[in-house]
C-alpha positions in Angstrom: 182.0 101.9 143.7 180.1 102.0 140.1 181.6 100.9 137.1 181.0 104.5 135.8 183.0 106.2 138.5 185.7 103.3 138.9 187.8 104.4 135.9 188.2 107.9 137.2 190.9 106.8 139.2 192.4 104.8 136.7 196.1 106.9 135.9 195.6 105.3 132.7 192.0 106.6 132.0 193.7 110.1 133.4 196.2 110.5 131.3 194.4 109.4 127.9 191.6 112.0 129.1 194.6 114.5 129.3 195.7 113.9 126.1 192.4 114.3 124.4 192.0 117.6 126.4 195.5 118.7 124.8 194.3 118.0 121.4 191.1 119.1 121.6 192.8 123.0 122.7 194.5 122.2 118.5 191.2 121.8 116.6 191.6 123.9 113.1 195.4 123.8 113.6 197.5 122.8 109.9 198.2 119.4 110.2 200.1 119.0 107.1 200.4 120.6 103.3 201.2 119.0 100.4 201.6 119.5 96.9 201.3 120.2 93.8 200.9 116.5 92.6 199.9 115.9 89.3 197.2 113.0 88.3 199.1 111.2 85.9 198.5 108.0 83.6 200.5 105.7 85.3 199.2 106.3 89.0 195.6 106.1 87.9 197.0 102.7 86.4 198.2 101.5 89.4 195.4 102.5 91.4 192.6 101.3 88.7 194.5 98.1 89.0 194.8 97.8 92.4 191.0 98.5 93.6 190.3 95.7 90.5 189.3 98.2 87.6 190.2 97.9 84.1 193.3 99.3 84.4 193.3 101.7 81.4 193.6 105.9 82.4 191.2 106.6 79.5 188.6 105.0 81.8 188.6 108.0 84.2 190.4 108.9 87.8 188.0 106.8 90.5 186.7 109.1 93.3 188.4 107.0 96.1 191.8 108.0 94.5 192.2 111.6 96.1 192.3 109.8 99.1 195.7 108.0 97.6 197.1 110.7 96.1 199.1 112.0 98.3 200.1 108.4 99.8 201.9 106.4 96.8 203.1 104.5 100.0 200.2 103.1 101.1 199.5 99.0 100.1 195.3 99.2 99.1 195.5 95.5 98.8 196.2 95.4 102.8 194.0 95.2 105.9 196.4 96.5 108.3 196.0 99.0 111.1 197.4 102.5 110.9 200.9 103.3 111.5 200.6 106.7 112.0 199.0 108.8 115.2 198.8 112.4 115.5 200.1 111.9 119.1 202.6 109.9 120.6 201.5 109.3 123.2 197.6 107.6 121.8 198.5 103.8 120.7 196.1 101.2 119.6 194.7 103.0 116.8 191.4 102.0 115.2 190.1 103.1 111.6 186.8 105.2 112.3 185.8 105.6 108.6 185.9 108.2 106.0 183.4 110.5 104.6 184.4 111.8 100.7 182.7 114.7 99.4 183.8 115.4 95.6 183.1 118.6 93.9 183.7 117.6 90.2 185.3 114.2 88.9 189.1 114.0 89.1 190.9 114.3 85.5 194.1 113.1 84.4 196.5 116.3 84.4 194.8 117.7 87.1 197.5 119.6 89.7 196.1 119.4 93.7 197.0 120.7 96.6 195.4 119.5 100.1 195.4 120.8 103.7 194.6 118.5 106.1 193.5 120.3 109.7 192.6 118.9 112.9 188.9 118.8 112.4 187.3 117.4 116.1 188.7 115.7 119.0 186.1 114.1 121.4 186.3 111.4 124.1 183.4 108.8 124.3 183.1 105.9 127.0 183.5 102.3 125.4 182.8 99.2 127.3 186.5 98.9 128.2 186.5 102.5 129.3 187.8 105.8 127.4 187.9 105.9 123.7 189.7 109.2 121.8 188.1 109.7 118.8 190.5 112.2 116.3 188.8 113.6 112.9 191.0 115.3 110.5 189.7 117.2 107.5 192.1 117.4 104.1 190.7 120.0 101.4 191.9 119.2 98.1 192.1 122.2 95.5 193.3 122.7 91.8 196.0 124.9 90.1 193.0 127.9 90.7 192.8 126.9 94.1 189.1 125.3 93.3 187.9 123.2 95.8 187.8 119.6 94.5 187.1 117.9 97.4 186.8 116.9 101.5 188.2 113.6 103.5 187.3 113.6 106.9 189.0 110.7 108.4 188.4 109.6 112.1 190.8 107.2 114.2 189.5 105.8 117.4 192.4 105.6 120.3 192.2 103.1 123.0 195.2 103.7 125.0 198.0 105.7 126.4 201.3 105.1 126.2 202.5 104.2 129.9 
C-alpha cells in the first residue's frame, strides 16, 4: 500500500476530513459581531506600549491595533498558541498568518464595528497526513458604516479530537 492511500483508512484521517467537509458547507456564515468600541487614549497607550512604541496617543492608532481591538484580553507580549477553535472537535491549532488591508488610518475617537465570517475552509496533505486549514474574514466599519478595514486570519488544524 502507498503512503498516499495509507491514511485513507486512518479513522483519524476520516473523521478530521469529515469535519472540514462540515465546515466547509458554513463558508460566509456570521461568525461573530461586535461592537461599537471606541478607540480611546488609554488603549492606544497600552497597545503603543506593548508593541515598544512611544507610548503617547498623540503619536497615532498603529495599523496592527484593529486586530486588538476587539481583544483587550489578549497578552501581545506572548508567543503562545491559540486557545480558541471554531470547532470542537479540530485540536492542535497552528497560527497560519494574517493579511491586513486598511482603508484609512485609525483615529482616536473612532467607533467600529466588525463582522467576522467564515471566509474558506480547505484540507491540504502535510507530511504527517491531513491538515485543516480555516480562514476567517472580520470587516471593520465606522459610525457610517465605512469600511475601515479586512483581517483574514487562517489557523492550520492537525488533529481530531478522538
Amino acid at each position: 500500500m502507498s503512503d498516499a492511500t495509507a491514511g485513507t483508512h486512518d479513522p483519524a484521517q476520516q473523521r478530521l476530513r469529515a469535519v472540514a467537509e462540515r465546515l466547509a458547507a458554513r463558508v460566509g456564515e456570521s461568525l461573530r459581531s461586535a461592537g461599537p468600541i471606541e478607540i480611546d487614549a488609554v488603549s492606544v497607550r497600552r497597545f503603543r506600549e506593548a508593541i515598544g512604541l512611544d507610548p503617547d496617543p498623540r503619536l497615532g492608532v498603529p495599523p496592527a491595533m484593529l486586530a486588538h481591538i476587539f481583544r483587550p484580553d489578549v497578552d501581545l507580549s506572548a508567543d503562545v498558541r491559540p486557545r480558541e477553535t471554531i470547532d470542537s472537535q479540530l485540536i492542535n491549532p497552528v497560527n497560519g498568518g494574517t493579511d491586513l488591508l486598511l482603508h484609512r488610518r485609525l483615529a482616536l475617537g473612532d467607533r467600529l464595528r466588525c463582522e467576522t465570517r467564515l471566509h474558506e475552509v480547505s484540507v491540504r496533505e502535510g507530511r504527517s497526513g491531513p491538515l485543516v486549514f480555516v480562514t476567517t474574514e472580520s470587516v471593520y466599519v465606522d459610525a457610517a458604516s465605512t469600511e475601515l478595514g479586512r483581517i483574514r486570519h487562517a489557523m492550520i488544524y492537525r488533529g481530531v479530537a478522538s
